[in-house]
Steps between C-alpha positions, in 0.01 A plus 500: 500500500833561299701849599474694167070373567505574881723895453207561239224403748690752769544799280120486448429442835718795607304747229119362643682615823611767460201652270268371841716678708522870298139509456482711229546475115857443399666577152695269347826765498416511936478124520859480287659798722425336790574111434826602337616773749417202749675229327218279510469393130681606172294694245427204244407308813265720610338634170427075420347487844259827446429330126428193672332627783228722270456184291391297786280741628721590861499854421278749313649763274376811431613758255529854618686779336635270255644284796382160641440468845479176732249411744517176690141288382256296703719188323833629634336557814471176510814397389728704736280364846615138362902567418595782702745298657696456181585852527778535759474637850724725452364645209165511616647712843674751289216577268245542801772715678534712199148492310352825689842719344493317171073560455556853603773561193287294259214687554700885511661297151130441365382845592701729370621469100676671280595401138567643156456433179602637133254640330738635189784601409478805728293422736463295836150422674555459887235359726460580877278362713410386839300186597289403781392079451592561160244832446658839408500739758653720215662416119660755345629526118810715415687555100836605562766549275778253587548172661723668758175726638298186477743288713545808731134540551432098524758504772411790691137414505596177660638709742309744542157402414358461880601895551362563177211398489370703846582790278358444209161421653532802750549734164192333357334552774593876542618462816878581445581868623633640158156420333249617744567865424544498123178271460358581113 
């Protein structure tokens, strides 16, 4: 096997592994964070591989939210048991050292979101929500008047959203202490 041949056969080796080893759905934007941050393949490198990979049936994709997500298939299953030596030791120690931190931010990245969008010329439509396994636990729709309140509000939510969203359900609820006496 020729380098350029054998470095193409590692980088997809390295993804099956890694998508084994995170257990959970991974978006194409989390598999480049990570393999860049990492230094383990450039981003042309790694968007052939994924192209390649979903062609030859190694991974399953799945559209969500308008963004694809990666499983590893039965195929690349299959496919990782025979070559996981190409992918180096070291490599392989530092992901399995690091996979329980790196699921936990995937998963807080996957279940909270917050994005805008223009709706006119004078309006923004911003769109907060929490997911648990990719279900809404809440979604909520705001029109505000500038993109600086939408940013602001896209940004805080990401912050903010796990205090939130106690509160919002506890006001819902009625069981927040300003509500139960002026009940209508």
């Amino acid at each position: 096997m020729d380098l350029e041949n054998r470095e193409k056969a590692e980088n997809k080796v390295l993804l099956l592994y890694f998508m084994q080893k995170v257990r959970i759905p991974v978006s194409n934007m989390q598999l480049t964070k990570i393999m860049l941050e990492n230094r383990y393949m450039n981003y042309f490198l790694l968007q052939q591989s994924i192209h390649e990979m979903q062609q030859d049936k190694l991974i399953i994709s799945e559209t969500k939210d308008d963004l694809d997500y990666y499983t590893l298939s039965d195929e690349g299953q299959k496919m990782l048991e025979m070559f996981v030596n190409l992918v180096p030791l070291g490599i392989r120690s530092r992901l399995d050292h690091n996979i329980d931190a790196i699921r936990s931010v995937m998963r807080l990245e996957t279940s909270v979101v917050a994005e805008y969008t223009l709706e006119n010329e004078t309006e923004y439509e911003v769109k907060c929500r929490i997911l648990e396994d990719f279900n809404p636990l809440i979604d909520i729709r705001l029109s505000v008047g500038s993109r600086d309140d939408a940013r602001s509000i896209c940004k805080n939510w990401k912050t903010h959203a796990k205090e939130i969203y106690p509160e919002v359900i506890a006001v819902l609820l009625g069981k927040d202490k300003e509500n139960q006496s002026d009940c209508f």
